[in-house]
C-alpha positions in Angstrom: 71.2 84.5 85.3 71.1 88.0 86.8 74.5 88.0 88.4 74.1 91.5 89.7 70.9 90.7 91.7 72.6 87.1 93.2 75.3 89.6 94.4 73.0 91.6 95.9 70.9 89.3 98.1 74.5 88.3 99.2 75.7 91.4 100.4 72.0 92.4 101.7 72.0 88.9 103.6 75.1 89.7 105.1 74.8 93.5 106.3 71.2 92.5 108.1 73.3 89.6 109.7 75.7 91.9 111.0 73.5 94.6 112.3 72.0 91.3 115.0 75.6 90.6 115.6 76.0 94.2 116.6 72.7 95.1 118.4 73.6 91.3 120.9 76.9 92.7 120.9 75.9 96.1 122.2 73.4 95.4 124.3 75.9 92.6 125.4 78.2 95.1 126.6 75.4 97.4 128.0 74.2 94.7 130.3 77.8 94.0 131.8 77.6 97.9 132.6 74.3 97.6 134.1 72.3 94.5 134.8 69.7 96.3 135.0 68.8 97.9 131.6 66.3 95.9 131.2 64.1 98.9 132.8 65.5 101.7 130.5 65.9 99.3 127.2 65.2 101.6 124.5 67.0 104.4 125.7 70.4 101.8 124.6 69.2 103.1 121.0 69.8 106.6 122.1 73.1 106.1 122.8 75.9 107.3 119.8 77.9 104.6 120.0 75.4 102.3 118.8 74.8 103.9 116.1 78.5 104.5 115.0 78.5 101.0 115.4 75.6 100.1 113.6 76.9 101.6 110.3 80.5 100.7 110.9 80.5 97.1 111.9 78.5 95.7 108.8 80.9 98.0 106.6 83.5 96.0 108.3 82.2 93.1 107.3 81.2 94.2 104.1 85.1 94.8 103.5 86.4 91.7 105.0 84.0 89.7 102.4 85.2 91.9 99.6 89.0 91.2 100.0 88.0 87.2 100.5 86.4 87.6 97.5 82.9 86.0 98.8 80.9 88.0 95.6 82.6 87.0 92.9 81.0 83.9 91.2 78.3 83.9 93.5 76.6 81.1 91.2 79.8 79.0 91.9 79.5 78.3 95.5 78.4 74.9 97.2 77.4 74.4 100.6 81.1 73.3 101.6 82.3 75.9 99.9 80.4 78.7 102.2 81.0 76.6 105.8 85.4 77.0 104.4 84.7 81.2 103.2 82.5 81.8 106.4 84.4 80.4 108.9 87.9 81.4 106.9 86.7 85.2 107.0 84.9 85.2 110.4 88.1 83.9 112.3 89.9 86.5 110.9 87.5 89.3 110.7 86.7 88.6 115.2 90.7 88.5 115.5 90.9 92.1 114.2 88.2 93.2 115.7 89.3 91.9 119.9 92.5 93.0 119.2 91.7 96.3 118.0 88.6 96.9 119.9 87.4 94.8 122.7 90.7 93.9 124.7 91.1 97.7 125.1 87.8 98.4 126.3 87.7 98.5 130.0 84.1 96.8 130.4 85.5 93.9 129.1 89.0 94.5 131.3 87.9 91.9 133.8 85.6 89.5 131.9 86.6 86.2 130.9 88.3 87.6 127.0 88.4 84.0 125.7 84.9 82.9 126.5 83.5 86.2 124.8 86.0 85.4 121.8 84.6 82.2 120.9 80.9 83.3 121.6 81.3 86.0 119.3 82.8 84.2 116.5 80.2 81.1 116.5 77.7 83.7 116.4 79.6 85.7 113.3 79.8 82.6 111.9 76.7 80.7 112.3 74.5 83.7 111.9 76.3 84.7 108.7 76.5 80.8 107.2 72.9 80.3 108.2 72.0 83.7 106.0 74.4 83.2 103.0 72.8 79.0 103.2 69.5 80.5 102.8 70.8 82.1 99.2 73.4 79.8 98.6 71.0 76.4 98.8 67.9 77.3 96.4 70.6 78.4 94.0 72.4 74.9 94.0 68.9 73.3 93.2 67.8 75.8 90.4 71.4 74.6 89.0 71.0 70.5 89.6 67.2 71.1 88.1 68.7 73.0 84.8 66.7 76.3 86.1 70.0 77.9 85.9 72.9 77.7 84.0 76.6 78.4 82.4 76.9 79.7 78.9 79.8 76.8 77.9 81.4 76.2 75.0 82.7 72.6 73.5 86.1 72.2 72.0 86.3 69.4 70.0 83.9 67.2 67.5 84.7 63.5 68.0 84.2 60.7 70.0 85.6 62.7 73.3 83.4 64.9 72.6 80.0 63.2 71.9 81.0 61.1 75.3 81.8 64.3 77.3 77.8 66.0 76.0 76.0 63.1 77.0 77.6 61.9 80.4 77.2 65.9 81.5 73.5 66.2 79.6 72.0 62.6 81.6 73.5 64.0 84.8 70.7 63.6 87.1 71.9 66.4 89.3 73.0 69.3 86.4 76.0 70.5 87.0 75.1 73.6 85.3 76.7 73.4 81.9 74.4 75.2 79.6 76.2 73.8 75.9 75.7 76.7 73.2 77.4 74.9 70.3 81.0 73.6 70.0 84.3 74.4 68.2 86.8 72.0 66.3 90.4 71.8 66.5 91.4 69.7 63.6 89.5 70.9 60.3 87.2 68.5 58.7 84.2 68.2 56.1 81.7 66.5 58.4 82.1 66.4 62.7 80.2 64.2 64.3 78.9 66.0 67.5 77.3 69.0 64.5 73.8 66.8 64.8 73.3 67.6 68.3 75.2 71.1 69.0 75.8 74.0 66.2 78.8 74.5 65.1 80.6 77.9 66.1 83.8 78.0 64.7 87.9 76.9 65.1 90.0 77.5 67.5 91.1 80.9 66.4 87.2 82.0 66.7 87.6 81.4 70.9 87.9 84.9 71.9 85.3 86.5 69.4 82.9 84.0 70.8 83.3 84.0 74.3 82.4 87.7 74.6 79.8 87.1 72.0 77.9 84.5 74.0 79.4 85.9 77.5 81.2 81.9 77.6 81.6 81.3 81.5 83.0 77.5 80.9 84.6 76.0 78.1 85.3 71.7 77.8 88.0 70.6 76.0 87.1 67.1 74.8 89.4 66.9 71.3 90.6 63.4 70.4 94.5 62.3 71.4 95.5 62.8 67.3 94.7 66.4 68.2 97.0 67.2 71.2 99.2 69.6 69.4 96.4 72.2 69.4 95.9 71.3 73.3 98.9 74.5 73.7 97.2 76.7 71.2 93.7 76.2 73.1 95.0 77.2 76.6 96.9 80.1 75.2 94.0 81.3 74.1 91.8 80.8 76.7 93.9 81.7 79.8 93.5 85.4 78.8 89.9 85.1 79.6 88.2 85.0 83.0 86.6 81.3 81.9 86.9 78.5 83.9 88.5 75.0 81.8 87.6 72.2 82.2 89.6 68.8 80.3 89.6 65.6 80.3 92.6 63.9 81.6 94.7 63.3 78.8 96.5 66.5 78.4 97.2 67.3 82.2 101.2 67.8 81.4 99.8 70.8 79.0 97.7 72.7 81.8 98.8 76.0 83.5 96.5 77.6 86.4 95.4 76.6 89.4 93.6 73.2 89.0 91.6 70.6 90.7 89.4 67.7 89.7 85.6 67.8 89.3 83.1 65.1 87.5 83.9 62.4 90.5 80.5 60.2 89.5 80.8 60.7 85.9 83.1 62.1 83.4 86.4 63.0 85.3 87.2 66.6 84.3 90.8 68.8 85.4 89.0 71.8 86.2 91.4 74.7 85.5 90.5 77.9 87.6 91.3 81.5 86.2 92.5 82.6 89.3 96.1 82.5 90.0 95.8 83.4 93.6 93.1 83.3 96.3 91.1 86.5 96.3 92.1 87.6 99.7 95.9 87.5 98.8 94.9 89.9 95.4 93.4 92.4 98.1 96.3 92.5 100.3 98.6 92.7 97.5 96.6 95.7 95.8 97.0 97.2 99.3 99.9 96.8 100.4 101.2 98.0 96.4 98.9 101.5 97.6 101.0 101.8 101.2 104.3 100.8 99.9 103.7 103.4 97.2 102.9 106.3 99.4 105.4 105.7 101.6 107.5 105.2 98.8 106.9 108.8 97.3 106.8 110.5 100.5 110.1 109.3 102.0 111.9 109.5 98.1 111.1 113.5 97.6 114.5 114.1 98.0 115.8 111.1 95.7 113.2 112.8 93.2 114.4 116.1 93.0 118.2 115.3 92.9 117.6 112.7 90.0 115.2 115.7 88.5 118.2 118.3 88.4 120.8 114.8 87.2 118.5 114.3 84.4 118.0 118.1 83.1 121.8 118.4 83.5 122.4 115.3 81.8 121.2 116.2 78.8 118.9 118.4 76.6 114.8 116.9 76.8 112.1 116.6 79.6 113.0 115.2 83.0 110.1 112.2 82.3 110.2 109.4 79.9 106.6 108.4 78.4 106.1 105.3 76.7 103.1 103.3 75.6 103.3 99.4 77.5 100.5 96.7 77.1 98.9 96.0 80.3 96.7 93.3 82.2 94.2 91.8 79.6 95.9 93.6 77.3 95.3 96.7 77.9 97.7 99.6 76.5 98.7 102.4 79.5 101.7 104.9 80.0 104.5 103.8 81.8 106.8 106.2 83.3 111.1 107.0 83.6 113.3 109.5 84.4 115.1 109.7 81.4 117.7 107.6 81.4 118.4 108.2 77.4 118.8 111.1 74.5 116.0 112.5 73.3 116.7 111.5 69.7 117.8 107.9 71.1 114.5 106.1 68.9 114.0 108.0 65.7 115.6 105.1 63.7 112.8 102.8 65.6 111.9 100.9 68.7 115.0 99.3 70.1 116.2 97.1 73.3 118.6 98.4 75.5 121.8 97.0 75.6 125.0 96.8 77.9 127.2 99.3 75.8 124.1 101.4 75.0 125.3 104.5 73.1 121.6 106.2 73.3 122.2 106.1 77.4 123.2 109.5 79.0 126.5 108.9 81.5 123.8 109.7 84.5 121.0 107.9 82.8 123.2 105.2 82.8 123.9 105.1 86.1 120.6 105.4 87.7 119.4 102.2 85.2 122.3 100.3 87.1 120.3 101.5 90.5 116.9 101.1 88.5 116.6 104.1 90.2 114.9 105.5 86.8 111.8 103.2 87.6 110.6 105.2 90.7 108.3 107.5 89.4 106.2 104.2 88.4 104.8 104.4 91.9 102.0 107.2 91.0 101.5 104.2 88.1 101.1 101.3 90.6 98.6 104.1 92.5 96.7 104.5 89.8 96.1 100.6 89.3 97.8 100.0 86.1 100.5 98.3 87.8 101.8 96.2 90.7 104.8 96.2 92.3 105.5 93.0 91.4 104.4 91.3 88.3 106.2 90.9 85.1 107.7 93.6 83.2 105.4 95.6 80.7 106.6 95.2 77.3 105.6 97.6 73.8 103.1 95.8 71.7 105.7 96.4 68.6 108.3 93.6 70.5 105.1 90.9 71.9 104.2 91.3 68.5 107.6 89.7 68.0 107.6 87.2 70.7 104.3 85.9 70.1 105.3 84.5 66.8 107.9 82.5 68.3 106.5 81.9 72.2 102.6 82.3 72.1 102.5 81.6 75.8 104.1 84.9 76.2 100.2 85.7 76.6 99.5 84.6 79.8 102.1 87.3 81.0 99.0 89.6 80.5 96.9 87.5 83.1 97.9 89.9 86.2 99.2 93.6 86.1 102.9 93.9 85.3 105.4 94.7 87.9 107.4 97.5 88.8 110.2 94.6 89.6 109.7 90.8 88.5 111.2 87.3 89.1 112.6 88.0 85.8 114.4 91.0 86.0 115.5 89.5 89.5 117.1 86.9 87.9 117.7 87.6 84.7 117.7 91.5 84.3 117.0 93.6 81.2 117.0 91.8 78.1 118.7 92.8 74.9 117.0 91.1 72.6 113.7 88.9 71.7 115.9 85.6 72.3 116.8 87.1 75.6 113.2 88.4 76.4 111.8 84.8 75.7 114.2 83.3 78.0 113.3 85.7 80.9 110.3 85.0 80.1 110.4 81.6 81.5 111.6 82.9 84.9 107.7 85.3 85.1 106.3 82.0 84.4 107.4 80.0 87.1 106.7 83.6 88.9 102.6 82.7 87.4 102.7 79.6 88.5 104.0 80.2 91.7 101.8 83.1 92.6 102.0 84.3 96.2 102.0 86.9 98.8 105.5 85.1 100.2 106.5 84.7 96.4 106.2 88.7 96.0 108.0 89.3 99.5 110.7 87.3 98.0 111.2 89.1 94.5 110.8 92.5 96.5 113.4 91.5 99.3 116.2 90.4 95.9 115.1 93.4 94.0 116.4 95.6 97.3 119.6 93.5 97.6 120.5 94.1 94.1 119.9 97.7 93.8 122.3 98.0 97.2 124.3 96.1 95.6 124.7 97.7 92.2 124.2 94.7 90.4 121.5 96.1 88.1 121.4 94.3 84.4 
């Protein structure tokens, strides 16, 4: 499958659509200035406007699609699927645009606003669904006739197993899983399913082999004596962008969004890597970028007098730089004012505490404001981090918690937060007891994933630093 090229004729399919939209649009308009343009028609194509509009208005478009997240798994999509995106992102992409643009344009002052609403969204809409069908269709029938497929990978060896291969390989419609070979869970001298698919590996073998064989599925089918690996298995495949799909005897052990799939055959819980919709990720990524600029601007002073606290505070540089592990794991700098003494880690990393007697008497008091954090806004620019997410921790204390929690993982599903559910209600830890049990607070924050959820944690993270109740 060339995914780049599917991606492509997507956003090619959608940018001619919108350049029709905007030529009947134009012209539209043109026609209500002059009924009779039909004499002087080509001289429309003269006119600036159109052409301003002719590169701007599939841009819009192109933008609107983007944050909806239409090109993503473009080999995912069904026919019900693009009538939901199409109409989801038309209704909103016309609202912007008659609010913005056509009720204050005085040609359309006295027409009938409603009427030219609706026309122009069932165009948007039908024009667009009727070129992204065109893509969208051939594609679903390459997929049912095994012409195209999903790299997936088996987890288990038994009976489950050997039922869940054949019920999905005598489909008569494919549902596109393309089996590369299976893993086991429980160790064993012979497996049964090893005749029919090769065998790749354990559990513990999941990550190397999923960027190995570029794994865009994986189908847990292990045997009920083997549900206490069922945890071991998610944790290590909700760090990868993989969808799950299981069989319905472990659904108490799932975490992600989910649904159910295999209707006609086997009945699968299909667990989605996306914790969000992809147009609430966009908004959230910009609103992070606005709240941060205005955050920086209107906080210059609040800089510069925390600046001076910290260099008269004590003897070192006025930031703090410290190596945190980020989304997918990735390592970044976060950075402080310095809240501590320069020497305060020579002995070793170490959690703050309440009595801390590394903490300066300002740094102190600008950790009860959290006022130390603020310079992680040029962070949250850059993209390492959000505003909300949960808290970014060193790889020397994960290492720690990982040993005793290994879900701690899926913390490094989204970027960590300048301010989490956590840290709302919880605060700093002190320890790896305490950061495992705040840790349970960023997961109902995972599952729980929102827009209004983020809102929420901002809006108690305000209250408390007013309040000087910082932890």
């Amino acid at each position: 499958m060339n995914k780049k090229l599917q991606r492509i004729k997507y956003i090619a399919v959608d940018i001619i659509t919108a350049e029709f939209i905007w030529i009947g649009f134009f012209l539209y308009r043109q026609y209500s200035i002059d009924p009779n343009q039909s004499n002087n028609f080509y001289e429309n194509f003269t006119d600036k406007t159109f052409w301003y509009g002719f590169v701007l208005y599939p841009l819009f478009w192109y933008l609107i699609y983007i944050m909806a997240g239409m090109y993503r798994r473009v080999y995912k999509k069904t026919r019900l699927v693009e009538v939901k995106e199409t109409a989801g992102t038309s209704i909103i992409g016309m609202l912007i645009l008659f609010f913005f643009l056509i009720l204050e344009d005085p040609i359309f002052a006295s027409t009938n606003q409603t009427k030219l609403f609706f026309i122009f969204l069932f165009s948007q809409f039908l024009l667009t669904y009727i070129g992204r069908l065109s893509i969208t269709h051939p594609t679903i029938k390459k997929i049912h006739a095994r012409k195209i497929g999903f790299n997936t990978l088996l987890i288990g060896s038994g009976d489950n197993a050997l039922n869940v291969f054949g019920d999905l390989e005598n489909q008569k419609n494919s549902s596109g899983n393309k089996f590369i070979g299976f893993v086991n869970a429980e160790k064993s001298d012979k497996y049964k399913i090893e005749s029919i698919l090769p065998y790749l590996g354990s559990i513990s073998d999941l990550p190397q082999l999923i960027d190995e064989y570029a794994v865009e599925e994986v189908v847990i089918a292990i045997e009920k004596s083997e549900s206490k690996f069922i945890i071991s298995i998610i944790n290590e495949l909700e760090f990868f962008d993989v969808v799950i799909k299981i069989i319905p005897l472990f659904h108490d052990y799932i975490f992600g969004k989910i649904k159910t799939t295999g209707m006609y055959l086997t009945p699968f819980i299909e667990i989605s890597p996306d914790l969000m919709p992809a147009w609430q990720f966009s908004v959230k990524r910009i609103l992070d970028i606005s709240f941060s600029i205005l955050a920086i601007v209107f906080l210059i002073p609040i800089f510069i007098i925390v600046a001076f606290g910290v260099k008269l505070s004590s003897p070192g540089s006025i930031i703090f730089t410290q190596e945190r592990v980020g989304k997918n794991g990735r390592k970044f700098k976060m950075i402080k004012f310095r809240s501590m003494y320069s020497n305060a880690e020579d002995n070793g990393p170490q959690l703050s505490s309440k009595i801390d007697p590394r903490t300066t008497k300002f740094g102190a008091f600008i950790r009860k404001l959290r006022i130390d954090e603020i310079p992680q806004f040029f962070i949250i620019l850059k993209g390492d981090m959000s505003i909300v997410g949960p808290r970014p921790e060193r790889e020397y204390f994960i290492n720690q918690i990982v040993e005793r929690a290994p879900h701690f993982k899926l913390m490094q599903k989204v970027k960590p937060g300048m301010t989490s559910w956590g840290q709302v209600k919880f605060g700093y830890a002190e320890n790896i007891e305490e950061m495992i049990v705040r840790m349970q607070y960023d997961i109902l924050y995972l599952e729980n994933m929102s827009l209004a959820m983020d809102f929420k944690i901002m809006i108690w993270t305000v209250l408390i630093v007013f309040q000087g109740r910082g932890k």
